[in-house]
mmCIF file of the N, C-alpha and C atoms, coordinates in Angstrom:
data_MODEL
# 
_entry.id   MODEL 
# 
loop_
_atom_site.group_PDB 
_atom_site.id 
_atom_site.type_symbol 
_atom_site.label_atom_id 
_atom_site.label_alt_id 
_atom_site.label_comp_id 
_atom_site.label_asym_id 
_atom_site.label_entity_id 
_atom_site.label_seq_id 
_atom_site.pdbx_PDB_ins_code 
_atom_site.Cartn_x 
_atom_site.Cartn_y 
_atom_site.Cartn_z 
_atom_site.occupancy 
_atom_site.B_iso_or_equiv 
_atom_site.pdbx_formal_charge 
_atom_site.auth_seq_id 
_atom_site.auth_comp_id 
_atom_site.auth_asym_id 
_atom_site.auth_atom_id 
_atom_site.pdbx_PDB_model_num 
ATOM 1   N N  . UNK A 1 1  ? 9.605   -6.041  13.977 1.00 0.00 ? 1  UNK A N  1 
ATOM 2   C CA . UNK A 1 1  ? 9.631   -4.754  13.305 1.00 0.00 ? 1  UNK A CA 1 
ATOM 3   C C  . UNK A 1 1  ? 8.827   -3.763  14.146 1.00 0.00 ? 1  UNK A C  1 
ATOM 4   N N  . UNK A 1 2  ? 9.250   -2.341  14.262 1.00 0.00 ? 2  UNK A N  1 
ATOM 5   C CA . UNK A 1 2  ? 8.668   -1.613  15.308 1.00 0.00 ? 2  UNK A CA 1 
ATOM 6   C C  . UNK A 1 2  ? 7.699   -0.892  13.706 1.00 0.00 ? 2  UNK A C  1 
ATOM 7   N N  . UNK A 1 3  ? 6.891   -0.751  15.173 1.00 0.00 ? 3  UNK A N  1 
ATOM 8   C CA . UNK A 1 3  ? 5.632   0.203   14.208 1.00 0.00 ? 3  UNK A CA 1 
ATOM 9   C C  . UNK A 1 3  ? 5.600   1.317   13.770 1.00 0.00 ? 3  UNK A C  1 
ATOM 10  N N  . UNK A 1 4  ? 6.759   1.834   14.838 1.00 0.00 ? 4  UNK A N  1 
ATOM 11  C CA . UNK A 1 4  ? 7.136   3.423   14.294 1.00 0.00 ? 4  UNK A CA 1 
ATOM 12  C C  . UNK A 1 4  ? 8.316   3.915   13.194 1.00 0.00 ? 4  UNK A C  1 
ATOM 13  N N  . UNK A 1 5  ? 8.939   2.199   12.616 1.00 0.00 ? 5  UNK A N  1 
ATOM 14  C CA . UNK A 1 5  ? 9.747   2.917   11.721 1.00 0.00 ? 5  UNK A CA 1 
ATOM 15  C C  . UNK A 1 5  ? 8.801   2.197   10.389 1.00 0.00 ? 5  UNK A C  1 
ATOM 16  N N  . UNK A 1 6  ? 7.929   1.754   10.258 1.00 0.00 ? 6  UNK A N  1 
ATOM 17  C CA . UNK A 1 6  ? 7.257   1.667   8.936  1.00 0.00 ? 6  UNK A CA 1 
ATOM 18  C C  . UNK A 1 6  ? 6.149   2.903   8.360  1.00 0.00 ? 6  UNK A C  1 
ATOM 19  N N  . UNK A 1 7  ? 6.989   2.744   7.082  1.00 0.00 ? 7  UNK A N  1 
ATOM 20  C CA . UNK A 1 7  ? 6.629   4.368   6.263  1.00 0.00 ? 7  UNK A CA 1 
ATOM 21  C C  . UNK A 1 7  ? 5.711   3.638   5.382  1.00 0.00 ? 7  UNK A C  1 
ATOM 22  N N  . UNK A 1 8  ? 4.185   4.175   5.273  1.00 0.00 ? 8  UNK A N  1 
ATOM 23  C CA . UNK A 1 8  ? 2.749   3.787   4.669  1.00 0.00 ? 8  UNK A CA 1 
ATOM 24  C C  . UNK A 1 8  ? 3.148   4.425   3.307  1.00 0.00 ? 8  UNK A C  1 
ATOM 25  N N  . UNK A 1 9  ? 2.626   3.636   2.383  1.00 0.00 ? 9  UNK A N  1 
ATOM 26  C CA . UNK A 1 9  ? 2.430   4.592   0.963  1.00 0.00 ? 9  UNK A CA 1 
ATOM 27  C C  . UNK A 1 9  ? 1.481   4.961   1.493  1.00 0.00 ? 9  UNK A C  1 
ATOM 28  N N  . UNK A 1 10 ? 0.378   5.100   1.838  1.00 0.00 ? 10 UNK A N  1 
ATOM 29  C CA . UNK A 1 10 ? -0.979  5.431   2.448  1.00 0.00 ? 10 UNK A CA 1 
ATOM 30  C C  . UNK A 1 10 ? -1.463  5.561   3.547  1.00 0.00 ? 10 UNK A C  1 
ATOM 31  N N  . UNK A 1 11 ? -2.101  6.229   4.050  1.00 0.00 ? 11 UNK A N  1 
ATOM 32  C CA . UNK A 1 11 ? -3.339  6.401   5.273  1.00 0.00 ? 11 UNK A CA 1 
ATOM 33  C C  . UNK A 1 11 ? -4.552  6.317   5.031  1.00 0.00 ? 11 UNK A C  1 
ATOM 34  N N  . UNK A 1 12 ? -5.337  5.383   5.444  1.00 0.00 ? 12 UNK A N  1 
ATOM 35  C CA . UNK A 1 12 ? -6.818  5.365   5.869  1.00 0.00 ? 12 UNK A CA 1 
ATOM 36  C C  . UNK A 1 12 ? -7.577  5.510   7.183  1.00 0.00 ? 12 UNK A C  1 
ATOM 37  N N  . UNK A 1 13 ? -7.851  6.600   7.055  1.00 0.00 ? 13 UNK A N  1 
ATOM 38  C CA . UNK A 1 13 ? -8.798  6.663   8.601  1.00 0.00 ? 13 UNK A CA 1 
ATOM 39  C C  . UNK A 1 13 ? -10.146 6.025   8.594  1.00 0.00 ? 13 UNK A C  1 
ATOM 40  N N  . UNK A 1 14 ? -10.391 5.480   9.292  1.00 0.00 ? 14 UNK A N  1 
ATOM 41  C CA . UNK A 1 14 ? -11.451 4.372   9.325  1.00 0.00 ? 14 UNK A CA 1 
ATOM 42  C C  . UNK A 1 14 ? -12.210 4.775   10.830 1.00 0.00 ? 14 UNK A C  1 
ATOM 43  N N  . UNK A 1 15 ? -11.540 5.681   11.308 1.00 0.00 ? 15 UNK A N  1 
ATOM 44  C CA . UNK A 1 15 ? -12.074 5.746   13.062 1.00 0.00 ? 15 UNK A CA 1 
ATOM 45  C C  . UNK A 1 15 ? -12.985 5.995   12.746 1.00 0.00 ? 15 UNK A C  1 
ATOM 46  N N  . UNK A 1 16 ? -14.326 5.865   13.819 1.00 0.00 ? 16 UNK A N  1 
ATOM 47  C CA . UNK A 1 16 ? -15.734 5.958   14.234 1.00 0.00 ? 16 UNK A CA 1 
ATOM 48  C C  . UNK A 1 16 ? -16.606 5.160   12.690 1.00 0.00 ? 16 UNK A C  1 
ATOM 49  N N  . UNK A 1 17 ? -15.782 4.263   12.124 1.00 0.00 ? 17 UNK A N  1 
ATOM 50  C CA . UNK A 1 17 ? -16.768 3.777   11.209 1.00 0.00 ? 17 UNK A CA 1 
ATOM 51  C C  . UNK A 1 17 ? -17.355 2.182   11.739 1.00 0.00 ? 17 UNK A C  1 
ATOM 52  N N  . UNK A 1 18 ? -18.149 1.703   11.564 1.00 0.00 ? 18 UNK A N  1 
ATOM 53  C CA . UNK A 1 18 ? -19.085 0.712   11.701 1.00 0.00 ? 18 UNK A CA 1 
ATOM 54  C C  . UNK A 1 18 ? -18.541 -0.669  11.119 1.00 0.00 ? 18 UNK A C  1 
ATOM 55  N N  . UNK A 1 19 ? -18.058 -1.812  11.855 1.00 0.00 ? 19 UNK A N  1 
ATOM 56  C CA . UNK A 1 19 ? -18.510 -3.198  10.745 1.00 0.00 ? 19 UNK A CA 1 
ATOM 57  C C  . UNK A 1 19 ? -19.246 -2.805  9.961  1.00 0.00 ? 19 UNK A C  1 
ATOM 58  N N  . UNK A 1 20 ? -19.312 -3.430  8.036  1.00 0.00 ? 20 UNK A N  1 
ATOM 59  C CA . UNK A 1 20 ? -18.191 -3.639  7.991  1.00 0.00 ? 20 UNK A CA 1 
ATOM 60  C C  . UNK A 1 20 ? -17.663 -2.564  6.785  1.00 0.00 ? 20 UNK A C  1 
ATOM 61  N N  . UNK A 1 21 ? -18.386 -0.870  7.130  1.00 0.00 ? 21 UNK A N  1 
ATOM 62  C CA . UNK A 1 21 ? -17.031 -0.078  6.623  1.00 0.00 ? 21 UNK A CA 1 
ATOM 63  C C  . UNK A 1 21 ? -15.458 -0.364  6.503  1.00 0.00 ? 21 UNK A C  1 
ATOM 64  N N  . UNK A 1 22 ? -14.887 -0.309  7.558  1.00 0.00 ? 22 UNK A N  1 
ATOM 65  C CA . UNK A 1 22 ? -13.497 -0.392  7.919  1.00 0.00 ? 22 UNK A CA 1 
ATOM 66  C C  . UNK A 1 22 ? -12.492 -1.059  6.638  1.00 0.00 ? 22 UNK A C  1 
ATOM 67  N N  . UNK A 1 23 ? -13.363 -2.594  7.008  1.00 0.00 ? 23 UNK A N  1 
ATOM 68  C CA . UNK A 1 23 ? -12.912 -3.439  5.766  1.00 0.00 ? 23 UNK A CA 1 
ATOM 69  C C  . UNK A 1 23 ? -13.187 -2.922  4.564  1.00 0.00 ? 23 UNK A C  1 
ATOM 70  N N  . UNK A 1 24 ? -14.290 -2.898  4.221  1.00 0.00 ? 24 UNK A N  1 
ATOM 71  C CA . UNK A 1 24 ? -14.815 -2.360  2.511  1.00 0.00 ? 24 UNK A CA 1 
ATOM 72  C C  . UNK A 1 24 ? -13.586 -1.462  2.467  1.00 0.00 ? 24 UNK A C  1 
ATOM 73  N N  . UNK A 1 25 ? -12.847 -0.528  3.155  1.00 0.00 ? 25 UNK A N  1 
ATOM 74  C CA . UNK A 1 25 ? -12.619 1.028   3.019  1.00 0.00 ? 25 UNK A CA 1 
ATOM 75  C C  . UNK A 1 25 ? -11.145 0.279   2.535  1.00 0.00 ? 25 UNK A C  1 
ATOM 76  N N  . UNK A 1 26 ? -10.803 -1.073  3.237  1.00 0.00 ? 26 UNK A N  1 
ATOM 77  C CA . UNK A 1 26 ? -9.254  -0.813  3.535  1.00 0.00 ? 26 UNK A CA 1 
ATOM 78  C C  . UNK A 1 26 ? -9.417  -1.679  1.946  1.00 0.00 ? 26 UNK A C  1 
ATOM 79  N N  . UNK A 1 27 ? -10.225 -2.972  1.613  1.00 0.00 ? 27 UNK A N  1 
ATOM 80  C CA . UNK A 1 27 ? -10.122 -3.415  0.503  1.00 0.00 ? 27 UNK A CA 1 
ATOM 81  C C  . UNK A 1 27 ? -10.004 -2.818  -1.004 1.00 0.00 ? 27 UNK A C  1 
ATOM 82  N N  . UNK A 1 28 ? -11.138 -1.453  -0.891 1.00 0.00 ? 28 UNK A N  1 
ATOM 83  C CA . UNK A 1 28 ? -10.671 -0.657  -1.969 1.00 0.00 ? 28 UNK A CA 1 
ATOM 84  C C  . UNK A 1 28 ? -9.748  0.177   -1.675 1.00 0.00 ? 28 UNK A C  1 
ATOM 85  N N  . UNK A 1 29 ? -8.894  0.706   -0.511 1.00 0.00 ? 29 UNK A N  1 
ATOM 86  C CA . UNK A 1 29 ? -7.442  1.322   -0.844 1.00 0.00 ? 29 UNK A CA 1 
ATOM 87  C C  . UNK A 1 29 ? -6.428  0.253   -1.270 1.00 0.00 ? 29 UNK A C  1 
ATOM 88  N N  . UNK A 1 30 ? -6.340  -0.525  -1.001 1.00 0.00 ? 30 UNK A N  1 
ATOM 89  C CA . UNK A 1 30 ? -5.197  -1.660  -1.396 1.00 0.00 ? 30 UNK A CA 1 
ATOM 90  C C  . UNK A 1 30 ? -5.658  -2.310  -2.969 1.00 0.00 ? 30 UNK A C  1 
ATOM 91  N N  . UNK A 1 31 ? -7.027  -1.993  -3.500 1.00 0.00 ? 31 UNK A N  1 
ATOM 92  C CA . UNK A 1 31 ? -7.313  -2.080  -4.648 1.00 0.00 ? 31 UNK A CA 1 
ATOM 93  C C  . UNK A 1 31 ? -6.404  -1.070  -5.535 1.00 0.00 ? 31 UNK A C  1 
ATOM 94  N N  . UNK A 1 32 ? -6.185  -0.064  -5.297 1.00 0.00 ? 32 UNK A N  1 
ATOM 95  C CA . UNK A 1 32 ? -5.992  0.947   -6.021 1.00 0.00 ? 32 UNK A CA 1 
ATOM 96  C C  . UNK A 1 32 ? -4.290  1.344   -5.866 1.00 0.00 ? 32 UNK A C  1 
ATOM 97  N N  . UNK A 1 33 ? -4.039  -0.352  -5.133 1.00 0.00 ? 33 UNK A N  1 
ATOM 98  C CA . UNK A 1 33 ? -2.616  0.233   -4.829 1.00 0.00 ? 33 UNK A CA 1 
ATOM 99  C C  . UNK A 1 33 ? -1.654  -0.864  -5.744 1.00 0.00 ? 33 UNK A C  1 
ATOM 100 N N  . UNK A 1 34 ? 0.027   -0.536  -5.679 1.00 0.00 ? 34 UNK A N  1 
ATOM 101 C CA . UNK A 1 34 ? 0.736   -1.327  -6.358 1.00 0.00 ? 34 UNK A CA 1 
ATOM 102 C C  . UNK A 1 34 ? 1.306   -2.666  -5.049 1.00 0.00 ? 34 UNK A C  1 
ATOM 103 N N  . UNK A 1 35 ? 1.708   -3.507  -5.652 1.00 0.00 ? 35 UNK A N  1 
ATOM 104 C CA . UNK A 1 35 ? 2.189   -4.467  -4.474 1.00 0.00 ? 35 UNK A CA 1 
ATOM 105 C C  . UNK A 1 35 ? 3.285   -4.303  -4.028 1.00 0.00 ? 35 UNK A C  1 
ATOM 106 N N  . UNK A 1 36 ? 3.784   -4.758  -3.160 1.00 0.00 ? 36 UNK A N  1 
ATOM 107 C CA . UNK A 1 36 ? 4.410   -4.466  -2.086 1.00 0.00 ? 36 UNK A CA 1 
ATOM 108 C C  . UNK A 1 36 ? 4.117   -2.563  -1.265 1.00 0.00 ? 36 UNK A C  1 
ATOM 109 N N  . UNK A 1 37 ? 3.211   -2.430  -1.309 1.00 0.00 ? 37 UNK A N  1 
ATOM 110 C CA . UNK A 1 37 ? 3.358   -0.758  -0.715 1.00 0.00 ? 37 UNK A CA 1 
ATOM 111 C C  . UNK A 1 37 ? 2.393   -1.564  0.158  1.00 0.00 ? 37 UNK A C  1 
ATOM 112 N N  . UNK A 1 38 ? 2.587   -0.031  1.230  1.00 0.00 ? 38 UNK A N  1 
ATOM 113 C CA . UNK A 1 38 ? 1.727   -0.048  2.146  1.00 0.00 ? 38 UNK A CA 1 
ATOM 114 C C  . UNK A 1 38 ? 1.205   0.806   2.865  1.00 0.00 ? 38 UNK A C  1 
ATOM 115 N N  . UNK A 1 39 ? 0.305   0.276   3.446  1.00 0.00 ? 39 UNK A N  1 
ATOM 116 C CA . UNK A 1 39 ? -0.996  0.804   3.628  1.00 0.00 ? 39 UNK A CA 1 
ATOM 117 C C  . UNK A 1 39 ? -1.687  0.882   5.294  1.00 0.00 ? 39 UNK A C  1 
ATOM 118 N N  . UNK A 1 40 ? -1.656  1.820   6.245  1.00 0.00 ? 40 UNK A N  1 
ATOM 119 C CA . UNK A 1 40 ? -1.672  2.341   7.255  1.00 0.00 ? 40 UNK A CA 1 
ATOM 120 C C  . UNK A 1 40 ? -3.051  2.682   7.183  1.00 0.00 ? 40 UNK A C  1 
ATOM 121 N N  . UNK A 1 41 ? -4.133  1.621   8.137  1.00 0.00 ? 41 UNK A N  1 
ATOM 122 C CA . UNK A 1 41 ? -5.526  1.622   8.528  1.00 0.00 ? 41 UNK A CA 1 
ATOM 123 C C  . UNK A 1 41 ? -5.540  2.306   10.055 1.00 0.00 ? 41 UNK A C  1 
ATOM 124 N N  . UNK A 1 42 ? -6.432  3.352   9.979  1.00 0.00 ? 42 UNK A N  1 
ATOM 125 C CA . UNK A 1 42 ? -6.663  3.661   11.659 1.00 0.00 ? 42 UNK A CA 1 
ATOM 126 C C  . UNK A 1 42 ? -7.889  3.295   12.129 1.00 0.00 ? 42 UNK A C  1 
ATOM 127 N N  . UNK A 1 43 ? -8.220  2.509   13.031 1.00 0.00 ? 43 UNK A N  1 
ATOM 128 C CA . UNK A 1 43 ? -9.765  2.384   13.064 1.00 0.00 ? 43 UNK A CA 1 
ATOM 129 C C  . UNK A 1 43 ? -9.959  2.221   14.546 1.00 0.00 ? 43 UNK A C  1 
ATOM 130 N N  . UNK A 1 44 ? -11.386 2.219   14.932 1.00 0.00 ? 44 UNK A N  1 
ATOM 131 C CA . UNK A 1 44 ? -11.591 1.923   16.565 1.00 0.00 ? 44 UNK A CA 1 
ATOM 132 C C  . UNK A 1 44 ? -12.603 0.763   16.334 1.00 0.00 ? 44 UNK A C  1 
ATOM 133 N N  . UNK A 1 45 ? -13.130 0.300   15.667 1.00 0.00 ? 45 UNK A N  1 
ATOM 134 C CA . UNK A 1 45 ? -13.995 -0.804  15.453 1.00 0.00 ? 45 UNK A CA 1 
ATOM 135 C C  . UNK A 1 45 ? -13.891 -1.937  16.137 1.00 0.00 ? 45 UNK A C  1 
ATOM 136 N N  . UNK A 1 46 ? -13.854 -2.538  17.097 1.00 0.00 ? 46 UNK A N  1 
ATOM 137 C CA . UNK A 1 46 ? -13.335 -3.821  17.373 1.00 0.00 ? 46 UNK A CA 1 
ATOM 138 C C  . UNK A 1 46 ? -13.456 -4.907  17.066 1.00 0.00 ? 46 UNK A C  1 
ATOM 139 N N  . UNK A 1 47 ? -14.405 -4.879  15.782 1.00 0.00 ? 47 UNK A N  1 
ATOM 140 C CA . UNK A 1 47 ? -14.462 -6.138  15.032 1.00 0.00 ? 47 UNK A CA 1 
ATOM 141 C C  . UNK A 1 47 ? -13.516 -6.573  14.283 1.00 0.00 ? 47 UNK A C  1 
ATOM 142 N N  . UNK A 1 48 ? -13.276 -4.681  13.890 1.00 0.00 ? 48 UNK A N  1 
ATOM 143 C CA . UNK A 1 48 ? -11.956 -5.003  12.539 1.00 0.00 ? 48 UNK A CA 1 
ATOM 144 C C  . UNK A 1 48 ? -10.282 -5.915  13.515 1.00 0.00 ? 48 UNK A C  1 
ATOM 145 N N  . UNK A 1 49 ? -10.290 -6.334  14.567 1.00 0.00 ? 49 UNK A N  1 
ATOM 146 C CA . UNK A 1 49 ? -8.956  -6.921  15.056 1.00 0.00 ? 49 UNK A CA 1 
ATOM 147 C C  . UNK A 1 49 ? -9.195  -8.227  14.981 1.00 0.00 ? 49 UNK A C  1 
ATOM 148 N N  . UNK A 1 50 ? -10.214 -8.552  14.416 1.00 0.00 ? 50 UNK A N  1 
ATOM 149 C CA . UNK A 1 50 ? -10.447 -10.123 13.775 1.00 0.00 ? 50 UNK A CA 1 
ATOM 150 C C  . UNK A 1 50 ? -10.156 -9.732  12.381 1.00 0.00 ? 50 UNK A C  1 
ATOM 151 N N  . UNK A 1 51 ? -11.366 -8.682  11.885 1.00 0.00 ? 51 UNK A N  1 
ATOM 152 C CA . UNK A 1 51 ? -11.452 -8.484  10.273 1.00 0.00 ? 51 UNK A CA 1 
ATOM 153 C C  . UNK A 1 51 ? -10.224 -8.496  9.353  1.00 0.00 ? 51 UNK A C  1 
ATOM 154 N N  . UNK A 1 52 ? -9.529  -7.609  10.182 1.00 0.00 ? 52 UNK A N  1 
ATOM 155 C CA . UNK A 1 52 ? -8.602  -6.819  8.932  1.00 0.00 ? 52 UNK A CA 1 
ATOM 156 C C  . UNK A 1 52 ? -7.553  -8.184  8.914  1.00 0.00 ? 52 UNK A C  1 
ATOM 157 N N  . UNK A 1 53 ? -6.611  -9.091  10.051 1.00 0.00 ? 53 UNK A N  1 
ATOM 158 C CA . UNK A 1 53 ? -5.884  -9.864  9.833  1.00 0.00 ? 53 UNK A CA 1 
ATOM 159 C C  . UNK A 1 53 ? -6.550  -11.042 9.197  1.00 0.00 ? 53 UNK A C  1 
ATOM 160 N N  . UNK A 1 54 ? -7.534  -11.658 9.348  1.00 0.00 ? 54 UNK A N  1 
ATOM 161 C CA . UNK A 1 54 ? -8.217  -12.654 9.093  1.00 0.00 ? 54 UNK A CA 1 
ATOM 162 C C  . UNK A 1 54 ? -8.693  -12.313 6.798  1.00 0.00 ? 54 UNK A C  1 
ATOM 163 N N  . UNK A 1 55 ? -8.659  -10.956 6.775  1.00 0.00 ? 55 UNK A N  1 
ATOM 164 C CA . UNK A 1 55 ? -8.765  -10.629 5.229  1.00 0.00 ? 55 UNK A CA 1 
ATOM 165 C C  . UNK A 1 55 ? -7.284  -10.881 5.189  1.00 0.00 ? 55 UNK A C  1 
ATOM 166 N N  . UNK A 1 56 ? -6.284  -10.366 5.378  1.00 0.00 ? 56 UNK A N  1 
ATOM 167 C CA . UNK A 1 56 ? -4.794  -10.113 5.352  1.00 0.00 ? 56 UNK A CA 1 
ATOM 168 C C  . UNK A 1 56 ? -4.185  -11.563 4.585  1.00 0.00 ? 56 UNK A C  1 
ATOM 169 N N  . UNK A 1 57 ? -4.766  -12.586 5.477  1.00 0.00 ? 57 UNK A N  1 
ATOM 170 C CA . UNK A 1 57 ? -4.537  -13.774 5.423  1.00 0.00 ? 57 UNK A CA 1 
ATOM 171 C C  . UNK A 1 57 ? -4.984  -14.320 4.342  1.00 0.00 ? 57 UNK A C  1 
ATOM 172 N N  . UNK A 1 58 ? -6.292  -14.369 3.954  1.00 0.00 ? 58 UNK A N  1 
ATOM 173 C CA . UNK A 1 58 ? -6.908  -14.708 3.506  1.00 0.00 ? 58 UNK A CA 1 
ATOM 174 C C  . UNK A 1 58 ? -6.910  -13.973 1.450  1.00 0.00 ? 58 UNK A C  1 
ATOM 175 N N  . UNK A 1 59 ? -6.085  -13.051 1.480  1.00 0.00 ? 59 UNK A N  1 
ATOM 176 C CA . UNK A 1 59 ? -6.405  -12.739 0.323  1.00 0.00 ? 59 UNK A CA 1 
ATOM 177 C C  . UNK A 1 59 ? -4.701  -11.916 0.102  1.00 0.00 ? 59 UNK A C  1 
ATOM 178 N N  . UNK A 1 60 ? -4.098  -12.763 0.550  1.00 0.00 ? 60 UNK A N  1 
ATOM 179 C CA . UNK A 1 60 ? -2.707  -12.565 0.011  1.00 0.00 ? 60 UNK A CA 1 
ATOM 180 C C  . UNK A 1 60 ? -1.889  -11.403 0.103  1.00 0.00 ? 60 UNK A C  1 
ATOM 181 N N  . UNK A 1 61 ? -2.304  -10.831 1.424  1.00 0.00 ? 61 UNK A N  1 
ATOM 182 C CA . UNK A 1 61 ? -1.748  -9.211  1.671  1.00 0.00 ? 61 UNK A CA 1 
ATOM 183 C C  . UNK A 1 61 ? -0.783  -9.804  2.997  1.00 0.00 ? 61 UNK A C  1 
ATOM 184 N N  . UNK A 1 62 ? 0.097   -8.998  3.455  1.00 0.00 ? 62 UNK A N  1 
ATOM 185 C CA . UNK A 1 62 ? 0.935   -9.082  4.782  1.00 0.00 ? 62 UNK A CA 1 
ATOM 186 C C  . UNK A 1 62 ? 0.227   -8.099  5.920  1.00 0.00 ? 62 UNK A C  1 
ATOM 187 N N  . UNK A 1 63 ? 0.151   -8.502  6.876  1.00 0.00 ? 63 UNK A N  1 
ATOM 188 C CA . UNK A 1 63 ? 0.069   -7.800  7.673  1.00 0.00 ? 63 UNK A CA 1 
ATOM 189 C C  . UNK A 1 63 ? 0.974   -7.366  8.462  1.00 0.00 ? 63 UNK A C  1 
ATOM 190 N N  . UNK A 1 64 ? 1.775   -6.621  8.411  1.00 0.00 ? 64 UNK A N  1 
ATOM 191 C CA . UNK A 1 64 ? 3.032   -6.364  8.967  1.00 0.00 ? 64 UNK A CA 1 
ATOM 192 C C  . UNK A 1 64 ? 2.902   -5.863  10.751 1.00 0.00 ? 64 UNK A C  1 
ATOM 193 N N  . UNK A 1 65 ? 1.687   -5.820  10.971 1.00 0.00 ? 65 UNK A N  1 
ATOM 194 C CA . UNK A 1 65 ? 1.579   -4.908  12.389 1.00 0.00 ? 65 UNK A CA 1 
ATOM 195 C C  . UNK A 1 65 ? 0.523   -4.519  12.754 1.00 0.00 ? 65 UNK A C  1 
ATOM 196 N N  . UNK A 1 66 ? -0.117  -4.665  14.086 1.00 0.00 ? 66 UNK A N  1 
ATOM 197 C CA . UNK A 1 66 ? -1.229  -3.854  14.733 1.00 0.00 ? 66 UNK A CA 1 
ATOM 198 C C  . UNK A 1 66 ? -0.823  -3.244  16.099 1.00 0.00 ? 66 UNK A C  1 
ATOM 199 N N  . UNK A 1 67 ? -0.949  -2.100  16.423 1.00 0.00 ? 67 UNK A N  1 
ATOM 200 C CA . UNK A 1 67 ? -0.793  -2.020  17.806 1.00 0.00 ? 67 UNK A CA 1 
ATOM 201 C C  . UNK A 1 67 ? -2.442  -0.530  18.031 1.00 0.00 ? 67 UNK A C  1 
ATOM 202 N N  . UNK A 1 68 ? -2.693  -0.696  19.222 1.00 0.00 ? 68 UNK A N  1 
ATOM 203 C CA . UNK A 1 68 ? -3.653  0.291   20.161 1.00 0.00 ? 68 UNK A CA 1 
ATOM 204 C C  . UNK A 1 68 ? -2.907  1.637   20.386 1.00 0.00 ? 68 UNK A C  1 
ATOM 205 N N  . UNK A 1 69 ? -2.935  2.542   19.619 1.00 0.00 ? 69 UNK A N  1 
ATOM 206 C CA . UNK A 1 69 ? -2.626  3.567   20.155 1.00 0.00 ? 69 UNK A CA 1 
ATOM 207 C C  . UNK A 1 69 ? -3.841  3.876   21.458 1.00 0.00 ? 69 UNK A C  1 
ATOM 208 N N  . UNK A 1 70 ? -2.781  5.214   22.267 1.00 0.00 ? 70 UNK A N  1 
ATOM 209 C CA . UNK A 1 70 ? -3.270  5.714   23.496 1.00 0.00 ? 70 UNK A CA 1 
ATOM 210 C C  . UNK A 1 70 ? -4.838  6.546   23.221 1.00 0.00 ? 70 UNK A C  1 
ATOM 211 N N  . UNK A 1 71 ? -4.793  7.065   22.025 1.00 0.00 ? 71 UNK A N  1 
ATOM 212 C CA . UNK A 1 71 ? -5.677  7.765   21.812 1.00 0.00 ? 71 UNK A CA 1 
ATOM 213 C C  . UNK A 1 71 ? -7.360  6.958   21.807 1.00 0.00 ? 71 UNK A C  1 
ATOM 214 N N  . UNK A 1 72 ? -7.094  5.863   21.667 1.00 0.00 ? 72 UNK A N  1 
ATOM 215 C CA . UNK A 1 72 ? -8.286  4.531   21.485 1.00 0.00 ? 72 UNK A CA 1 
ATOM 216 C C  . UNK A 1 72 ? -8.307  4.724   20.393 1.00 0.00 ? 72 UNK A C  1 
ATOM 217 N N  . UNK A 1 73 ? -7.290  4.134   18.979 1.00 0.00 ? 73 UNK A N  1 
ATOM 218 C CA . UNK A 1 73 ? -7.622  3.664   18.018 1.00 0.00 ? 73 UNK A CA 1 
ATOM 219 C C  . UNK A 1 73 ? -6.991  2.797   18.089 1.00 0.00 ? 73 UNK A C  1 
ATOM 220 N N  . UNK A 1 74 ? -6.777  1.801   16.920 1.00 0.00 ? 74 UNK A N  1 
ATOM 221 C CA . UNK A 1 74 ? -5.682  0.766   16.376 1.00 0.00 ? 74 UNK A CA 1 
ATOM 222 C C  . UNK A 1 74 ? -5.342  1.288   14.824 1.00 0.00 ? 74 UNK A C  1 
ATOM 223 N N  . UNK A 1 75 ? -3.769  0.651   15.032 1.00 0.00 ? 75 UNK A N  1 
ATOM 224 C CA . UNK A 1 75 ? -2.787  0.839   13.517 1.00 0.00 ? 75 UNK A CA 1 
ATOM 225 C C  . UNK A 1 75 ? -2.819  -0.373  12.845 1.00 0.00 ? 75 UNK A C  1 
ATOM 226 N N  . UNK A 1 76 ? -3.254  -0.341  12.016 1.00 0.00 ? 76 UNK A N  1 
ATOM 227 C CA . UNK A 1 76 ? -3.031  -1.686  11.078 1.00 0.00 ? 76 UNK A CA 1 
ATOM 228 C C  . UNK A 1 76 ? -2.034  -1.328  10.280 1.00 0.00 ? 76 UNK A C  1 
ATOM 229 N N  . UNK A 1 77 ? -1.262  -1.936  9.804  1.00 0.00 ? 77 UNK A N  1 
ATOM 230 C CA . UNK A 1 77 ? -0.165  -1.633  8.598  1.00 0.00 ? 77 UNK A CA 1 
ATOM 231 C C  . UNK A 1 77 ? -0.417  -2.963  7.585  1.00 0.00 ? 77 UNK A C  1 
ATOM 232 N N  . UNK A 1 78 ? -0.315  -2.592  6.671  1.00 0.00 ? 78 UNK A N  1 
ATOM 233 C CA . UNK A 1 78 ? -0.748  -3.894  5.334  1.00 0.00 ? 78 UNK A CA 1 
ATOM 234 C C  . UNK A 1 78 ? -0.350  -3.575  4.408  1.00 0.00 ? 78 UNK A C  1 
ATOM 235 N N  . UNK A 1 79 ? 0.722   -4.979  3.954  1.00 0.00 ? 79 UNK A N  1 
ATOM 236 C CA . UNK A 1 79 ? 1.871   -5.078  3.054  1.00 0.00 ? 79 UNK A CA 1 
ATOM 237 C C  . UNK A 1 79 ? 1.156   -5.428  1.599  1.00 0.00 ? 79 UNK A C  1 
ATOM 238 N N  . UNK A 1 80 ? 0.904   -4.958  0.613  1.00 0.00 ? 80 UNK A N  1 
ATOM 239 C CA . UNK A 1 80 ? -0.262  -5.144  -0.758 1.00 0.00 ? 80 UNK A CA 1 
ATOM 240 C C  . UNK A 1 80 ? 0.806   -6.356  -1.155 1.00 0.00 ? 80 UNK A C  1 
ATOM 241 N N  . UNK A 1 81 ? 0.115   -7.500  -1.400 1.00 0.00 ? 81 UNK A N  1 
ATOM 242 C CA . UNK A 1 81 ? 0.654   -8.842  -1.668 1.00 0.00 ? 81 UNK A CA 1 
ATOM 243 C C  . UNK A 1 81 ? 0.392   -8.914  -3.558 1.00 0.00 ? 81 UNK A C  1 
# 
């Protein structure tokens, strides 16, 4: 699946935030969300490219996608399980 044709119910910008903001930030947007939507994390953290799939996994969400944009962030996309 390409990254550019998945449409987010949501955006979270997470750039310039700290372990472990990122996560906390993305756990309560997907709190507040219905399942199956999704949910478009931007972050530069480099912890979160363990964090965010390793939660994904772990607590019944999809991760549908990460890629590095040019700009130096990363896209997470996350399918609310």
């Amino acid at each position: 699946m390409s990254m550019n044709t998945i449409k987010p119910d949501e955006i979270l910008d997470a750039k310039g935030l700290s372990c472990p903001m990122p996560l906390l930030k993305t756990k309560k947007a997907l709190k507040g969300m219905d399942s199956g939507q999704i949910l478009e994390v931007l972050g530069t953290d480099p912890g979160s490219k363990n964090d965010i799939p390793d939660f994904c996994k772990k607590g019944g969400n999809e991760l549908l996608g990460m890629e590095d944009h040019p700009d130096g962030y990363t896209r997470y996309f996350i399918k609310k399980g």
